[in-house]
C-alpha positions in Angstrom: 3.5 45.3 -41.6 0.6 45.9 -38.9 -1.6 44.3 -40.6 0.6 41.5 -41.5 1.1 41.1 -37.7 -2.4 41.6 -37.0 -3.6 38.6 -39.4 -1.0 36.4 -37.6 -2.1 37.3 -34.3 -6.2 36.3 -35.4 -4.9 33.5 -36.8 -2.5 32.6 -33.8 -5.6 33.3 -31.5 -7.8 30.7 -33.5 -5.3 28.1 -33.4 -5.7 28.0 -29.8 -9.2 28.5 -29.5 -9.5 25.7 -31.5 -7.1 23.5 -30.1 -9.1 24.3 -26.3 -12.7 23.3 -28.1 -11.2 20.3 -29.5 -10.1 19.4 -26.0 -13.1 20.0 -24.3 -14.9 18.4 -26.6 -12.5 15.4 -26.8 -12.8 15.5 -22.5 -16.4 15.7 -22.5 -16.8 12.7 -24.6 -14.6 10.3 -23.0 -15.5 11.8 -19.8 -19.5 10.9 -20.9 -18.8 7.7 -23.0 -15.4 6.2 -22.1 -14.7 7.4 -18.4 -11.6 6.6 -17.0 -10.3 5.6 -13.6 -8.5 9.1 -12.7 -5.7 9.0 -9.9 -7.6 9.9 -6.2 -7.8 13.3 -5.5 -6.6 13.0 -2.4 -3.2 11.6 -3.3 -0.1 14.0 -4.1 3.3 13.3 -5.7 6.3 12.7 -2.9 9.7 13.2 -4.4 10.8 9.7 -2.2 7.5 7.8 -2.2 6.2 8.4 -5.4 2.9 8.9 -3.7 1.3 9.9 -0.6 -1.9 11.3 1.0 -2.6 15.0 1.2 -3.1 16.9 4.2 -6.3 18.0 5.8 -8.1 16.5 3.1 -11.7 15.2 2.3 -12.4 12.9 -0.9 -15.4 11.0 -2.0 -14.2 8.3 -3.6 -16.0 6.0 -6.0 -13.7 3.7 -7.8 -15.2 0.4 -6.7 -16.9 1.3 -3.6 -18.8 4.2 -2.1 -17.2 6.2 0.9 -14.9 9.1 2.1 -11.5 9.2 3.2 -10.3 12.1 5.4 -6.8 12.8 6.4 -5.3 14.7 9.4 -2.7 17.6 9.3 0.1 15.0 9.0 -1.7 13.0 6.2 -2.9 10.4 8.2 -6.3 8.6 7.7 -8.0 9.5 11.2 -10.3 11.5 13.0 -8.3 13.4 14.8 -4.6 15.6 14.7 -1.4 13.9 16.7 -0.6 14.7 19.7 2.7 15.4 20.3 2.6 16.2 24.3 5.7 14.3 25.9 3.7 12.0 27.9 1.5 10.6 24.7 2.7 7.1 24.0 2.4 7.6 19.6 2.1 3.7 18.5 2.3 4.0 14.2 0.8 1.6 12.4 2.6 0.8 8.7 0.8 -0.8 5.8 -0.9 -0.9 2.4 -4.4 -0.4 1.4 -5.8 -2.9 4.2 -4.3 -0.6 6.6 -5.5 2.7 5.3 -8.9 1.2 5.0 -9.6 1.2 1.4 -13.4 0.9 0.3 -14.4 1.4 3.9 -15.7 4.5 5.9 -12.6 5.1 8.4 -14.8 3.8 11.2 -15.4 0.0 9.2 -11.7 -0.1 9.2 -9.9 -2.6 11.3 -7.6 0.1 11.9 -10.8 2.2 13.6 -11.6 -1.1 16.0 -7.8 -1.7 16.8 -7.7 2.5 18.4 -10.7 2.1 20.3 -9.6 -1.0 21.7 -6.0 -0.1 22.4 -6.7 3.3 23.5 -9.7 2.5 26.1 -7.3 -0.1 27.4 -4.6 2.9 28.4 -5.7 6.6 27.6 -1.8 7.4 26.7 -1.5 5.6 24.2 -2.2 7.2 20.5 -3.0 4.7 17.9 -1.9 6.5 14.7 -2.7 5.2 11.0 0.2 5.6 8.8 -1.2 3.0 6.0 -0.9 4.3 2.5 -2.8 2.3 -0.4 0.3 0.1 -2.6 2.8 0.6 -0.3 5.2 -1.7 0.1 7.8 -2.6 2.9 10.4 -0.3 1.0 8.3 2.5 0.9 7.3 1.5 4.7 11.2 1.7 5.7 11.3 5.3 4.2 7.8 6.4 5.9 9.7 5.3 9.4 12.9 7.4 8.8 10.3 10.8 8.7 8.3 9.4 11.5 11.1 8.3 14.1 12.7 12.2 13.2 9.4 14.3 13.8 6.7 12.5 15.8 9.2 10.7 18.5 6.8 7.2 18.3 7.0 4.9 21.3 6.7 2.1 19.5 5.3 1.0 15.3 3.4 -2.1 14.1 3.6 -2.9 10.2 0.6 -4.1 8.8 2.5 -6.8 6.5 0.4 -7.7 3.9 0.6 -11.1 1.8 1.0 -8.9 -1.3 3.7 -7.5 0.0 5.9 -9.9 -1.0 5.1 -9.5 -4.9 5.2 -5.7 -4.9 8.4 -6.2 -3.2 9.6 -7.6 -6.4 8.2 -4.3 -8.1 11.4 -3.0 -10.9 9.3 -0.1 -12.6 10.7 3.1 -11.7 6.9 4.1 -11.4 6.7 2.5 -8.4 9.6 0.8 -6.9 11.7 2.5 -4.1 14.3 0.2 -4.5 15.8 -1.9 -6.6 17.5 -5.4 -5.5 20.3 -7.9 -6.5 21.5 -11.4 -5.0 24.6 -12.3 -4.0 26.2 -15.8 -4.2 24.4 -17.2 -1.2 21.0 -16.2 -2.4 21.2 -13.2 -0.1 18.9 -9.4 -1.5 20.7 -6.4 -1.5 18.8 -3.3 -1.7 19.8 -0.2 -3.0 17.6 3.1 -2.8 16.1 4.4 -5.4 14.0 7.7 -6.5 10.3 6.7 -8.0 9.7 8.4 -11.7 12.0 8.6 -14.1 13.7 12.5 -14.0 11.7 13.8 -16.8 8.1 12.6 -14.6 9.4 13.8 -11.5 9.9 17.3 -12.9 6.4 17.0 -14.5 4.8 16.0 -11.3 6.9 18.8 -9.2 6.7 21.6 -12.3 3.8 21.4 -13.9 -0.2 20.6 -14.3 0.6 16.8 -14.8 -0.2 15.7 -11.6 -3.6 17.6 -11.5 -4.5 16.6 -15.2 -4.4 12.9 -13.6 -6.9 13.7 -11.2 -9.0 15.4 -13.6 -8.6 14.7 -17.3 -10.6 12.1 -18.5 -8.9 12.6 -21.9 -5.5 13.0 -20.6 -5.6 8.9 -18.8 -6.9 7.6 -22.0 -4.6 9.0 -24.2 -1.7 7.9 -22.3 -3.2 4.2 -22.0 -4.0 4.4 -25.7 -0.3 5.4 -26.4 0.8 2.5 -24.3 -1.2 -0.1 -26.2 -0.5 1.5 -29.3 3.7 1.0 -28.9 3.3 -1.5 -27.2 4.2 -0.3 -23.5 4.3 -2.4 -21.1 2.3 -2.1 -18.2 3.8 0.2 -14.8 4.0 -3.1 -12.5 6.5 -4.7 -14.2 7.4 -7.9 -12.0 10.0 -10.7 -12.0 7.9 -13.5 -11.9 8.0 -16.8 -10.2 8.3 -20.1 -13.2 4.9 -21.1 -14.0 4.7 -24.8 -14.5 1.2 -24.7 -16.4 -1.4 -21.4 -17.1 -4.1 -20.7 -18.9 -4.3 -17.1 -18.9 -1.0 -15.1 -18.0 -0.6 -13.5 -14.7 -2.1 -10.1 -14.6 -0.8 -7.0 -13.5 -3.5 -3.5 -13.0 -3.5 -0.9 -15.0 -1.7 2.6 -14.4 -3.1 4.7 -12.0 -0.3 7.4 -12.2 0.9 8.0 -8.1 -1.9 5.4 -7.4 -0.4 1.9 -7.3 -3.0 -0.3 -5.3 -1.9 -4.5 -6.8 0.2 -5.9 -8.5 0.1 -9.1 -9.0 -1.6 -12.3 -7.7 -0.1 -15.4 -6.5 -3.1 -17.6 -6.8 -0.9 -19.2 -10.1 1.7 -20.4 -8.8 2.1 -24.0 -8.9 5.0 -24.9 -6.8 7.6 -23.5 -5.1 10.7 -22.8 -7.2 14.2 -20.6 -6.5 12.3 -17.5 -7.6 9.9 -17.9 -5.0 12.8 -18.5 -2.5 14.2 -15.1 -3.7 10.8 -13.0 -3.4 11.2 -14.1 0.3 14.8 -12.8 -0.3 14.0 -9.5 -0.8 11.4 -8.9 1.7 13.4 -10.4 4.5 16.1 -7.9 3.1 13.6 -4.8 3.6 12.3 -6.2 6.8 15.5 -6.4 8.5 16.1 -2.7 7.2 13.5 -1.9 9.4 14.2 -3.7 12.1 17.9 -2.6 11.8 16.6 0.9 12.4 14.2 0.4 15.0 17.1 -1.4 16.7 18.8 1.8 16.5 16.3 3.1 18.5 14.9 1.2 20.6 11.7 1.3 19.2 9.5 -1.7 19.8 8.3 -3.4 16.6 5.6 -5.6 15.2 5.2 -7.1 12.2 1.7 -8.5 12.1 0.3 -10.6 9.1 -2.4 -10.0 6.5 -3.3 -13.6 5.3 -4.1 -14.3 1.7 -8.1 -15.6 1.3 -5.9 -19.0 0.3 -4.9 -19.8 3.8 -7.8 -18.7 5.4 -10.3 -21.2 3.5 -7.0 -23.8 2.2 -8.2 -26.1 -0.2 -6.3 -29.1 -2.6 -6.0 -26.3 -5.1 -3.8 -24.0 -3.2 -1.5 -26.2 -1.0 1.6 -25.2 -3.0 0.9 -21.6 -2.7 0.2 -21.7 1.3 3.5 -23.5 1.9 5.0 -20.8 -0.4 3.4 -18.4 2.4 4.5 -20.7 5.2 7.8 -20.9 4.5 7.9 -16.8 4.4 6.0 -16.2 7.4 8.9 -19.0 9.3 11.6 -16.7 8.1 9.4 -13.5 9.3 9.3 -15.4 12.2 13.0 -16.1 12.6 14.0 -12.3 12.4 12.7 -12.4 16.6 16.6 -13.7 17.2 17.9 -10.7 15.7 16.2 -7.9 17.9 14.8 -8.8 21.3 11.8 -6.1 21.0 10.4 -7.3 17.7 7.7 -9.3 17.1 6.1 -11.1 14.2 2.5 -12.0 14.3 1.6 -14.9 12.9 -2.8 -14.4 12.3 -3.2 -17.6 10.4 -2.2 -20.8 12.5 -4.4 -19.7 15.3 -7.7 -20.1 13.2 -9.1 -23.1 13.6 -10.0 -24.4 10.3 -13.4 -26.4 11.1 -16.9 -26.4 9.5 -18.3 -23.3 10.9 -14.8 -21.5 9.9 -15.2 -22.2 6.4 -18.8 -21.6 6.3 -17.4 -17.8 8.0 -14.3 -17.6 6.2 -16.3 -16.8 2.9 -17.7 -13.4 4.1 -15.1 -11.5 5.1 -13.8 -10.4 1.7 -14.6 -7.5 -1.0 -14.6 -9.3 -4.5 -11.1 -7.5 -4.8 -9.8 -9.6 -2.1 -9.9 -6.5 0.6 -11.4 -7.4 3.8 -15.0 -6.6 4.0 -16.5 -5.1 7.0 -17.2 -8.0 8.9 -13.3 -8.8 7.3 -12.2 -6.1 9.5 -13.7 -7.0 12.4 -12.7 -10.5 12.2 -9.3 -9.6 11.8 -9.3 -6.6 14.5 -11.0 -8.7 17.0 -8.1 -11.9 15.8 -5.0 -9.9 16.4 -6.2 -7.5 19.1 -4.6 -9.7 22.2 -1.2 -10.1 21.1 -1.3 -6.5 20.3 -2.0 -5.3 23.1 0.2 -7.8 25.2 3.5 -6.7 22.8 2.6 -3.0 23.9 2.1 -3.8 27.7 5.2 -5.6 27.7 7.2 -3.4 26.1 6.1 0.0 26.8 5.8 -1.3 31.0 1.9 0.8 30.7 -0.7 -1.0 33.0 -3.6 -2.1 30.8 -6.7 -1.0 32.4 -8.7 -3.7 30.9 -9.5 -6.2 27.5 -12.6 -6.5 26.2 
């Protein structure tokens, strides 16, 4: 019987030992030959956003660009900790990717320009940097709720980007915060969801799922190679606006498990149709979430815009798609009546659309449509005086002085 035992335990302890070679070999190959884009080490799993930035962290990231991100003790991409002193004036700033300063070093960011601006201009004011890469306004609302609870803000400015609007319309529990219906008069109603399915959220809470993401070569293609194989569709499943005429179908990113960056792309759409009408739907339904709670408040808010590259260089090709924007950023626009201390920004019909803007407009973007650095100081230096006005008139702080 011992050495019945013993034989199974040898042979028990060579099935493993095989099955760990084969891995490691299997993750040195793809890691060598077919490397995979692994989720950023410095995101974590959050039980209501899916996703979020760790603490006190410091990541060199590669994926597309060349630079580091560091985050504060409250996950924050700065340079330095909040201050929570009772006289500190804490103005958060909401957004996605363009926001947080994706691609950039933190000081390239338009974020970086905007603090050293506001903040010379009044010393107690606190510019903070809440963006988070892919968020969108749902997961902005739920960012808010924590914020207004434990850092007391004096007032918030969302970032609204013009991709917003699409990952809005985001239905894959992978992602989406939220999920949304209409009623009769064309009207969204939201209703809160948890990201993950319950299965992934016990396997990013319980186990090494999470970190095999953000390591495992092998483990990222197996999972995209399942996916093709059945015939999965991708995570940023969208309800799409009708497409009158397409040559290649809209295209949605690949999963990046706790990493969603785009979505989708509106440069196909050909004119504007009911669905369009109902992506505006929803996001005037999350915006006036927010503003409904900052009402509650009394919490100045801005909502400033991101343009698409489509309406800052407009051409005969895209007319259909910047009315599509026009008629959101009107309704953005509209939501003033509603609360007296909110704002909406609108950053695209101040530009004056001459010769030397379009010979300018050209330079200010990445090739994946983020700004550039010159990008970001276009748009810091373009939306810095309204800024800045909305805060002295709300918060009643003298401004020292503009430049």
């Amino acid at each position: 019987m011992t050495k019945i035992l013993h034989k199974i335990k040898i042979s028990f302890l060579l099935i493993i030992g095989s099955l760990i070679l084969s891995l490691t070999l299997g993750e040195i190959i793809v890691r060598n030959f077919l490397p995979q884009q692994l989720v950023r080490g410095y995101i974590q799993y959050d039980s209501d956003l899916g996703s979020y930035p760790r603490p006190n962290f410091i990541y060199h990231d590669q994926y597309g660009a060349n630079y580091f991100v560091k985050t504060n003790d409250y996950s924050f991409r700065m340079e330095e900790n909040i201050d929570l002193s009772p006289d500190r004036l804490r103005v958060i700033a909401y957004g996605d990717s363009f926001t947080f300063g994706l691609g950039l070093n933190y000081e390239h960011s338009y974020f970086a320009k905007l603090k050293t601006a506001i903040e010379t201009v009044n010393t107690k004011i606190q510019f903070i940097n809440a963006g988070v890469g892919g968020y969108s306004t749902g997961h902005v609302k739920i960012l808010l709720e924590r914020h207004i609870k434990s850092l007391n803000p004096s007032a918030i400015i969302y970032f609204l980007n013009n991709n917003d609007l699409v990952d809005n319309m985001v239905i894959n529990p992978d992602y989406r915060v939220s999920t949304y219906s209409f009623n009769d008069n064309g009207e969204a109603l939201l209703k809160d969801e948890k990201p993950f399915a319950p299965w992934k959220r016990w396997a990013l809470a319980k186990t090494p799922y999470g970190w095999l993401n953000q390591n495992s070569h092998l483990l990222v293609f197996a999972k995209t190679m399942f996916k093709e194989i059945f015939g999965i569709g991708a995570v940023n499943e969208v309800k799409r606006p009708t497409i009158k005429s397409s040559k290649k179908p809209v295209q949605a990113v690949n999963e990046k498990s706790l990493q969603p960056q785009f979505t989708v792309s509106f440069d196909q759409f050909n004119y504007l149709t009911a669905n369009q009408s109902k992506i505006i739907a929803v996001t005037i339904a999350h915006l006036k979430r927010i503003v409904k709670l900052s009402k509650k408040v009394n919490l100045p808010l801005i909502v400033a815009w991101i343009p698409s590259p489509e309406e800052m260089l407009p051409t005969n090709k895209n007319v259909e798609i910047n009315l599509f924007f026009r008629s959101a950023r009107q309704r953005f626009k509209a939501l003033e009546k509603q609360y007296e201390r909110y704002r909406f920004i609108d950053t695209v019909w101040p530009i004056e659309m001459n010769e030397n803007w379009k010979q300018r407009a050209i330079t200010l973007r990445l090739s994946d449509g983020h700004f550039n650095i010159n990008g970001n100081e276009w748009y810091a230096t373009h939306i810095r005086p309204q800024i800045i006005k909305f805060l002295q008139d709300q918060l009643a702080i003298p401004i020292i002085r503009d430049n």
